[in-house]
C-alpha positions in Angstrom: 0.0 0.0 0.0 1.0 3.8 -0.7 1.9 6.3 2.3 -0.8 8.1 3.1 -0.8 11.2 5.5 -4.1 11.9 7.0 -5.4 15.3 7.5 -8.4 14.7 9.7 -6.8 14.6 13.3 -9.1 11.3 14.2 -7.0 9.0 11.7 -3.8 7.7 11.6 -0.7 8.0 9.3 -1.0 4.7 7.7 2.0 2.5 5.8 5.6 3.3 5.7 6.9 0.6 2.7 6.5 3.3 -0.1 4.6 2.0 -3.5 4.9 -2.1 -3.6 6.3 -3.3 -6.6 3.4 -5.2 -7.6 0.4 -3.1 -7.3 -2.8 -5.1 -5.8 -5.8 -5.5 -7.9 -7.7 -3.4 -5.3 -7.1 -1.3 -2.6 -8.8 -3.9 0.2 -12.2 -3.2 1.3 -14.0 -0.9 -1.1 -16.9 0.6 1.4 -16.4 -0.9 5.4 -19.3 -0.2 7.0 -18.2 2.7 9.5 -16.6 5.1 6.3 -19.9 4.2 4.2 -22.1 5.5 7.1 -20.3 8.4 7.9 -19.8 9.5 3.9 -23.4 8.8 3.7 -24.5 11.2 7.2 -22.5 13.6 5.8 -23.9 14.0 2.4 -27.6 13.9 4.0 -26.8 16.8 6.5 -25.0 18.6 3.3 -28.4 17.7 1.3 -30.5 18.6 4.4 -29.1 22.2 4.9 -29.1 22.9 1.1 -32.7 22.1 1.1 -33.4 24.0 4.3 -31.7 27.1 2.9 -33.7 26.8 -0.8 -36.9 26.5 0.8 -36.3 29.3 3.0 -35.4 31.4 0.1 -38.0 30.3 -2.1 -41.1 31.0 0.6 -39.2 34.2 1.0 -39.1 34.7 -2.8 -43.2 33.7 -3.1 -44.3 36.0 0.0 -41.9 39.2 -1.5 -43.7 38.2 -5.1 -47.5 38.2 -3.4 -46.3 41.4 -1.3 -45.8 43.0 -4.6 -48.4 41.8 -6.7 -51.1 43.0 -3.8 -49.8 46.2 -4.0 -50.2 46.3 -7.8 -53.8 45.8 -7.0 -53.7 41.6 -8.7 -53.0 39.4 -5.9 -56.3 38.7 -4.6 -56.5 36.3 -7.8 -53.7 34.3 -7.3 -54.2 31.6 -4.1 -51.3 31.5 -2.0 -51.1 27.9 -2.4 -50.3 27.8 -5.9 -47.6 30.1 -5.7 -46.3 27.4 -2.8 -47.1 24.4 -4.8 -44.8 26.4 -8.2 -42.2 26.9 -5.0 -41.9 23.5 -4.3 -41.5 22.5 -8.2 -38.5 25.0 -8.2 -37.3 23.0 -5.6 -37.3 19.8 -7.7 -35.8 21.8 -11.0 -32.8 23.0 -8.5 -32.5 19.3 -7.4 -32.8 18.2 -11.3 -30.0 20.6 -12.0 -27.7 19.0 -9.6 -28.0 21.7 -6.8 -27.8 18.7 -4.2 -25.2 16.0 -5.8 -22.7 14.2 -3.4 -19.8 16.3 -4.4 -20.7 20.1 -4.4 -19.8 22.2 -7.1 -17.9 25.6 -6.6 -20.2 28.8 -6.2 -20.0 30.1 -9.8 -20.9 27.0 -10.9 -23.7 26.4 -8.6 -25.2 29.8 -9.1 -25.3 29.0 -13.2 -27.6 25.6 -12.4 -29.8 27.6 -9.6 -30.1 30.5 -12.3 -31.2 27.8 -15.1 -33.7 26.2 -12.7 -35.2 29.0 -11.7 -35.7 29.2 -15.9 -37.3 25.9 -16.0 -39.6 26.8 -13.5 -41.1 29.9 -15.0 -41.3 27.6 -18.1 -42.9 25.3 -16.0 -45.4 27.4 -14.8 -46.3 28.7 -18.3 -47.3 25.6 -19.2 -49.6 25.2 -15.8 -50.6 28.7 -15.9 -51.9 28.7 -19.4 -55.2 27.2 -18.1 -55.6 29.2 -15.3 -58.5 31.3 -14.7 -55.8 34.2 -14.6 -53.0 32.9 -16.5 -50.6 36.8 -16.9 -51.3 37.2 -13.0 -49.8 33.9 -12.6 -47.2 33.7 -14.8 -46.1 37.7 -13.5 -46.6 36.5 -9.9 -44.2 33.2 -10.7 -41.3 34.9 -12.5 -41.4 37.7 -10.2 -40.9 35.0 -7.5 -38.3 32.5 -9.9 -36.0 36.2 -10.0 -36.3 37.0 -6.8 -34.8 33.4 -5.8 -31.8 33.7 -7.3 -30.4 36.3 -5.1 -32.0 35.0 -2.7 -31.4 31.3 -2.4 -27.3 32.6 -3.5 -27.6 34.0 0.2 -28.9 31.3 1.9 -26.6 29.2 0.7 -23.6 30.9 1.0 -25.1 31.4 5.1 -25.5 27.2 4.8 -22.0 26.6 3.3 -20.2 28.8 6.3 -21.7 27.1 8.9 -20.7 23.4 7.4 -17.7 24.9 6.3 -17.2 25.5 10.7 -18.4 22.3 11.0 -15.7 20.7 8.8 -18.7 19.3 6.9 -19.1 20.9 3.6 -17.0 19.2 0.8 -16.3 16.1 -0.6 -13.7 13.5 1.4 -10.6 14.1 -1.3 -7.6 12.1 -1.4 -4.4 13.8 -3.3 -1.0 12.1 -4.4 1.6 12.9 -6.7 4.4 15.2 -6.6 3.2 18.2 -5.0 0.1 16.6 -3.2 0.4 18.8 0.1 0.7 22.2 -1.8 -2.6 21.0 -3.6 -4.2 19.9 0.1 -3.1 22.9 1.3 -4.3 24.9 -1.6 -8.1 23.3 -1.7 -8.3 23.7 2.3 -8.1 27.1 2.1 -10.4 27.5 -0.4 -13.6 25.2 1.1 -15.8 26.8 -1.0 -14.6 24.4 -3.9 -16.2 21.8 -2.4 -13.1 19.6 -2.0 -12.0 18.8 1.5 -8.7 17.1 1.7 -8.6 14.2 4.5 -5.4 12.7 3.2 -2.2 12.7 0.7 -0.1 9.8 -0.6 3.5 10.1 -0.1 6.2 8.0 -1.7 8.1 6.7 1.1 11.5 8.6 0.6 9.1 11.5 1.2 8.6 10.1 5.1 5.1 10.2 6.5 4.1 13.8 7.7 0.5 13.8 8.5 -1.7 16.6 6.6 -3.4 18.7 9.0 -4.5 22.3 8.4 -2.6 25.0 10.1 -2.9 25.3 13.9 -4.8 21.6 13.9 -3.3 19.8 17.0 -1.6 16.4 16.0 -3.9 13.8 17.3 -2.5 11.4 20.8 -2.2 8.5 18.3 0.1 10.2 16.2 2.0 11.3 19.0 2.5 7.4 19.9 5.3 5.1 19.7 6.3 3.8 15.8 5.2 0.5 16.8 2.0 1.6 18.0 1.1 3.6 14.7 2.1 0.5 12.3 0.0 -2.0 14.6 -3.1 0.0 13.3 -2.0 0.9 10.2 -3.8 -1.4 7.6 -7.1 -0.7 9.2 -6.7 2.9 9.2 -5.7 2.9 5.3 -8.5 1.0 4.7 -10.9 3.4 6.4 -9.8 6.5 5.1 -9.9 5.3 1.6 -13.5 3.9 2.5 -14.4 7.6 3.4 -12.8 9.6 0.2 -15.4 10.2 -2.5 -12.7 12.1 -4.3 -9.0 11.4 -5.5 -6.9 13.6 -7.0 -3.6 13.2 -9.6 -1.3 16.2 -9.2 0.3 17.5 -12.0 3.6 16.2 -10.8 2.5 12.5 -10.9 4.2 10.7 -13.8 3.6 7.2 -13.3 0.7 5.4 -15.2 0.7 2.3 -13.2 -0.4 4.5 -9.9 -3.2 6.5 -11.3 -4.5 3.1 -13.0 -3.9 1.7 -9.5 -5.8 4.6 -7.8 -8.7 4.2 -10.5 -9.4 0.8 -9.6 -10.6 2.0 -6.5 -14.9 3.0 -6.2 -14.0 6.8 -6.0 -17.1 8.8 -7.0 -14.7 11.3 -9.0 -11.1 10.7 -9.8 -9.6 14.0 -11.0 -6.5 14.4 -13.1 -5.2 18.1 -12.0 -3.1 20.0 -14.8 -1.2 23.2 -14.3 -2.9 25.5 -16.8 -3.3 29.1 -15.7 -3.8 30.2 -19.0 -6.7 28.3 -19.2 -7.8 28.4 -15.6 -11.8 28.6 -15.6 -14.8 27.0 -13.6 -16.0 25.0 -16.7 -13.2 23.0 -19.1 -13.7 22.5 -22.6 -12.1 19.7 -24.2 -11.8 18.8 -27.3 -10.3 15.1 -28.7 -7.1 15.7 -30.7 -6.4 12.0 -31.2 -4.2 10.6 -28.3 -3.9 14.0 -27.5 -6.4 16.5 -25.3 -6.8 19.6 -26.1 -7.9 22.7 -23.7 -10.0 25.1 -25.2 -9.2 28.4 -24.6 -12.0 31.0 -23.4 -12.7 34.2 -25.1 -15.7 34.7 -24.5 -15.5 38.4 -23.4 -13.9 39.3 -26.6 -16.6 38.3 -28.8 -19.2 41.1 -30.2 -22.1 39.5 -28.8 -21.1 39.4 -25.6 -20.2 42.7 -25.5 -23.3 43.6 -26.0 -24.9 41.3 -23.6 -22.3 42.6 -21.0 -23.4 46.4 -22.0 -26.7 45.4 -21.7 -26.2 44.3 -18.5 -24.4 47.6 -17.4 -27.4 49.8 -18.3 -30.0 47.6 -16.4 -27.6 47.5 -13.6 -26.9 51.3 -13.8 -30.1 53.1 -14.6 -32.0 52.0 -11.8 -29.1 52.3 -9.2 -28.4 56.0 -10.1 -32.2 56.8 -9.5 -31.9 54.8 -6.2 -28.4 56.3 -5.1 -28.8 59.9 -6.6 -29.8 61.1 -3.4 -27.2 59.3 -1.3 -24.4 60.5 -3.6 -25.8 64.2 -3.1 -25.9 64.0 0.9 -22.1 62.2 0.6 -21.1 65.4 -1.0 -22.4 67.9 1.5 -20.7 65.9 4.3 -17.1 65.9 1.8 -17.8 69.9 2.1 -17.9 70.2 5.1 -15.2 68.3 6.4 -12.9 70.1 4.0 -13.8 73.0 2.0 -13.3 72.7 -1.6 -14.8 70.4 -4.6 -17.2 67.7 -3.0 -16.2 65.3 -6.4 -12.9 64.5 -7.8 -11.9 63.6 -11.4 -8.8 61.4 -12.0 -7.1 60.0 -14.9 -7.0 56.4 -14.7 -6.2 54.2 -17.7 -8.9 52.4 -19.3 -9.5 50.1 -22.3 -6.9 50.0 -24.9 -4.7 52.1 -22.7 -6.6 54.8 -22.8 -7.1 57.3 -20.3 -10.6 58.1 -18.7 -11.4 60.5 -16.4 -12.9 58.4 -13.5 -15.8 60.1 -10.9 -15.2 59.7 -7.3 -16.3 61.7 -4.0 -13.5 63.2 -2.7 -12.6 61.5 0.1 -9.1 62.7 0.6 -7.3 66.4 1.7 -6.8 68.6 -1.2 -3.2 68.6 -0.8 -3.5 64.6 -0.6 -0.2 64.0 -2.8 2.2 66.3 -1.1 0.5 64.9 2.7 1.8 61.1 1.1 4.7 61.9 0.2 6.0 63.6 3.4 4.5 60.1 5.0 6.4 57.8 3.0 9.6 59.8 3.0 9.4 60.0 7.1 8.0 55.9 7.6 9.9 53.5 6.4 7.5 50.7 6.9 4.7 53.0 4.9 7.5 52.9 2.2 7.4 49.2 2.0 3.4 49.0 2.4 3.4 51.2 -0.3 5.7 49.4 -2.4 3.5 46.0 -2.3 -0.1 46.9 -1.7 0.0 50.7 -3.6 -2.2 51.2 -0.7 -1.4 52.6 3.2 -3.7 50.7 6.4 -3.1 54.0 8.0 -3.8 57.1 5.1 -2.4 59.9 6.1 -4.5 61.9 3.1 -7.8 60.4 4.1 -10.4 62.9 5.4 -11.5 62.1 9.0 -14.5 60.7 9.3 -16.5 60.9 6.4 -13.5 60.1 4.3 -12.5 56.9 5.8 -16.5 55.8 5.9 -17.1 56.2 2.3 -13.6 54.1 1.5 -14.8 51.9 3.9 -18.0 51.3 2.5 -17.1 52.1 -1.1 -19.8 55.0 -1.0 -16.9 57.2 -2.9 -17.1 55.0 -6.3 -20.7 55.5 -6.7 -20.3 58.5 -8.9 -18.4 55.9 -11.4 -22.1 55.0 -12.1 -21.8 58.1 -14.5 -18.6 55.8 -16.5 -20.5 52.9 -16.7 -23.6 54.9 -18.4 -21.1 57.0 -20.9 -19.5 53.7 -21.6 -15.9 54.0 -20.4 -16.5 51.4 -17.8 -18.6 48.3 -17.1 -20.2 47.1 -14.1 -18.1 44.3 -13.3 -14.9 44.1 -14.3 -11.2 44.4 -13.5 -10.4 48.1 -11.6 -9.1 51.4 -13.4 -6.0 52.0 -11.5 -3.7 54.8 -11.9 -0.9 54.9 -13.7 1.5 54.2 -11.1 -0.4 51.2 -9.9 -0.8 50.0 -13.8 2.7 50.5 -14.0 3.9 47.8 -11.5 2.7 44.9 -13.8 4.4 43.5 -16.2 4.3 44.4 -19.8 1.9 41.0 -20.8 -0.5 41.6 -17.7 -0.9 45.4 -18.8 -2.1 44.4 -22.2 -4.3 41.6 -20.9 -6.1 44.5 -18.5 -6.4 46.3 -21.2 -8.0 44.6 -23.7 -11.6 44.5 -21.9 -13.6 47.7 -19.8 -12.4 48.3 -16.4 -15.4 47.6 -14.0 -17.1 49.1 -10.7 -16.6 46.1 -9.0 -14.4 43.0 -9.6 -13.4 39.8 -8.2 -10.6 41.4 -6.6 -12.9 43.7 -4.6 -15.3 40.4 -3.3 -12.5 38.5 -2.1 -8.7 40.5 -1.3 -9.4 43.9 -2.0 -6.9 45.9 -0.5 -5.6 42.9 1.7 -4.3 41.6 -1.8 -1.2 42.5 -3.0 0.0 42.7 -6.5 0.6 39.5 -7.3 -2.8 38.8 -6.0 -4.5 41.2 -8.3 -2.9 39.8 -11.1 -3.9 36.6 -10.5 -7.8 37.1 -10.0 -7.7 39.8 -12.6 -6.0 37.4 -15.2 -8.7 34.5 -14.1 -11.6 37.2 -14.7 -10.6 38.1 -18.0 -9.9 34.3 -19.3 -13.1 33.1 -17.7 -15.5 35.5 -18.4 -19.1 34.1 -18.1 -22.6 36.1 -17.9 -22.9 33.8 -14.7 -19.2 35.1 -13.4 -20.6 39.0 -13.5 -23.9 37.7 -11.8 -21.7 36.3 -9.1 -19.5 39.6 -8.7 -22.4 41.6 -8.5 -24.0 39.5 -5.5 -20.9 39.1 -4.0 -20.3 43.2 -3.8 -23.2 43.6 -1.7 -21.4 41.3 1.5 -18.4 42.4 0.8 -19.4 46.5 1.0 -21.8 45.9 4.0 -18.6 44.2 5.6 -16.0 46.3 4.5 -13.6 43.3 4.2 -10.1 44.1 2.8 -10.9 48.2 2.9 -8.6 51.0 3.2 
């Protein structure tokens, strides 16, 4: 049998003899009974809490829709109980759409096949509510409710995944191996929301055993036990833990044939084949067969004219309605910029935008009017706000920031809301990578600039869901490049949900 380090603190590091010469047909037991029962509890507590949180958001979805027709004067035609009974077949569409398999899918992913449900419902019910005594009532009353539990349900489940996330719950049982395996464990356990949780890595045995645990998890007593002790239990500990993986994973590093067809063997629910490809780093492969060859399609799917014009689209239905809502926000912001510093409550800056070209970007001021010559007395006096500067092109403690109002409307990103005007005169998108300044552009290299520039800059991005300012530049780089080569209409639906959380939390903010 294969070293295998154990990341869940309850096993044991199993075998120590490295890969046998002669691989065995099977690899033991394929489903003891104590790893079947616990891989089975845990997908019906992950199936249970997904369910919980749809239902939630749907009866939320079909009261809000009700609420909204009644107003309009209509709902007193449309029984309550219909609307419920349409809920309940969204329910089964989300479940036909693989909203509840074994292995969960990452968030992108998962919010395509809720968004596509929610479709097949409202077909659904234009087929039931053709014969209805009031068939646009219904139909109005049921898409109002499908669109409204999109949003909605994205919520609740995100609020599910955190708390089985806690619970070390969420995520399929994944085993890794190759070359590489504990950078890959480490990589996926940080990232939970993949729905991959690593419980153990094979090791060849020049390697020694080092059990996987994440950072700060205690090693367990039995790991802590004499040699002898470990190897007395080792057979039936491999045997369980590769019982209890749904999941195993082949790192790029791995080379050998005659381990991943011994690995295969095994009744894994998904064996994965992981390849380094950052190029062509995206939620959803395409293949294509080039003989005894595979190829990796490429995505350029935010280059192509008609999605350009589906992403505009998007940016005026986004932008229209949020500059009627946040008009008279922005115009309070301003008074308060005023009075905490007299001078212009708005502030133009040239920021460089697609093609290289500069735009004059809208912000509230939220900064001293002598803002550069405040930094660069800062920087040239702190040596540590030197280096900050250096990585992040951002400082924790802003010596140009106004007080108060200025560091609440960073804070909160209240001071981008006058981009809203960019995104209407076309120089910018809703979603998409951020128009720095020149100086900040500057620090990339030559072949990231010219990747950032081929597509809009946005008002939000992934970088502003996830690092923000916590990211350095490396970091930006990275989920900017992914952006850009994965570009989806489900990838900017995601962004845009994703902002409100991460405003209302100010994570990452300076």
């Amino acid at each position: 049998m294969p070293d295998v380090d154990v990341a869940n603190p309850g096993l044991l590091p199993v075998g120590r003899a490295g890969w046998p010469e002669r691989l065995p047909d099977r690899l033991g037991p394929a489903r003891p009974g104590r790893a079947e029962a616990a891989a089975r509890a845990r997908g019906l507590i992950v199936t249970l809490a997904l369910l919980g949180g749809d239902a939630a958001a749907v009866l939320a979805a079909c009261g809000a829709s009700l609420v909204v027709m009644a107003l309009a004067g209509a709902a007193p035609g449309i029984p309550a109980a219909s609307l419920l009974g349409w809920g309940a077949l969204q329910i089964g569409t989300m479940a036909l759409f693989g909203l509840y398999e074994p292995i969960e899918a990452e968030p992108i992913e998962r919010l395509r096949r809720r968004s596509l449900a929610a479709a097949a419902a409202v077909g659904a019910a234009l087929l039931i509510g053709g014969r209805a005594p009031w068939p646009w009532l219904w139909m109005a009353a049921a898409g109002l409710a499908a669109l409204l539990s999109i949003p909605l349900g994205h919520y609740a489940e995100g609020f599910v995944r955190a708390r089985l996330v806690r619970r070390g719950v969420w995520g399929a049982a994944t085993i890794v191996y190759g070359e590489g395996a504990a950078e890959l464990a480490r990589s996926l356990t940080a990232r939970p929301e993949l729905g991959l949780r690593p419980i153990g890595i094979v090791r060849e045995a020049t390697r020694g055993v080092e059990p996987y645990r994440a950072a700060g998890s205690p090693a367990p007593a039995e790991e802590r036990a004499e040699g002898a002790a470990i190897e007395a239990k080792a057979a039936e500990r491999e045997a369980e833990l590769l019982a209890a993986a749904e999941v195993a994973i082949c790192t790029p590093g791995e080379r050998d044939p005659a381990r991943f067809a011994w690995l295969t063997r095994h009744p894994f629910r998904q064996v994965i084949v992981a390849h380094h490809a950052p190029e062509v780093e995206t939620v959803r492969l395409q293949t294509r067969c080039l003989g005894s060859v595979v190829g990796l399609v490429v995505r350029r799917a935010i280059f192509l004219p008609h999605n350009l014009r589906l992403k505009r689209a998007l940016d005026l239905a986004v932008t229209l309605p949020a500059l009627l809502l946040f008009g008279p926000l922005i115009g309070v912001l301003a008074l308060a910029v005023k009075l905490a510093d007299p001078g212009p409550a708005f502030y133009v800056q040239p920021r460089v935008g697609r093609d290289g070209r500069t735009i004059r970007v809208y912000k509230l001021r939220s900064m001293f009017r002598d803002a550069e010559a405040r930094l660069a007395d800062h920087l040239a006096a702190d040596e540590a706000a030197r280096r900050e500067w250096d990585r992040f092109c951002k400082l924790r403690d802003d010596p140009r920031v106004l007080p108060g109002i200025g560091g609440f409307i960073r804070r909160t990103s209240l001071d981008e809301l006058p981009q809203l005007l960019n995104v209407l005169r076309g120089d910018m998108s809703v979603v998409g990578p951020r128009p720095f300044p020149a100086y900040h552009t500057e620090r990339f290299g030559p072949a990231f600039q010219a990747l950032r520039a081929s597509v809009p800059p946005g008002l939000t991005g992934l970088w502003q869901i996830s690092a923000r300012s916590d990211g350095d530049l490396a970091v930006q780089e990275q989920q900017d490049s992914f952006y850009i080569r994965n570009w989806s209409i489900w990838i900017d639906l995601y962004i845009l949900l994703e902002t409100v959380p991460a405003v209302l939390t100010a994570k990452g903010a300076r």
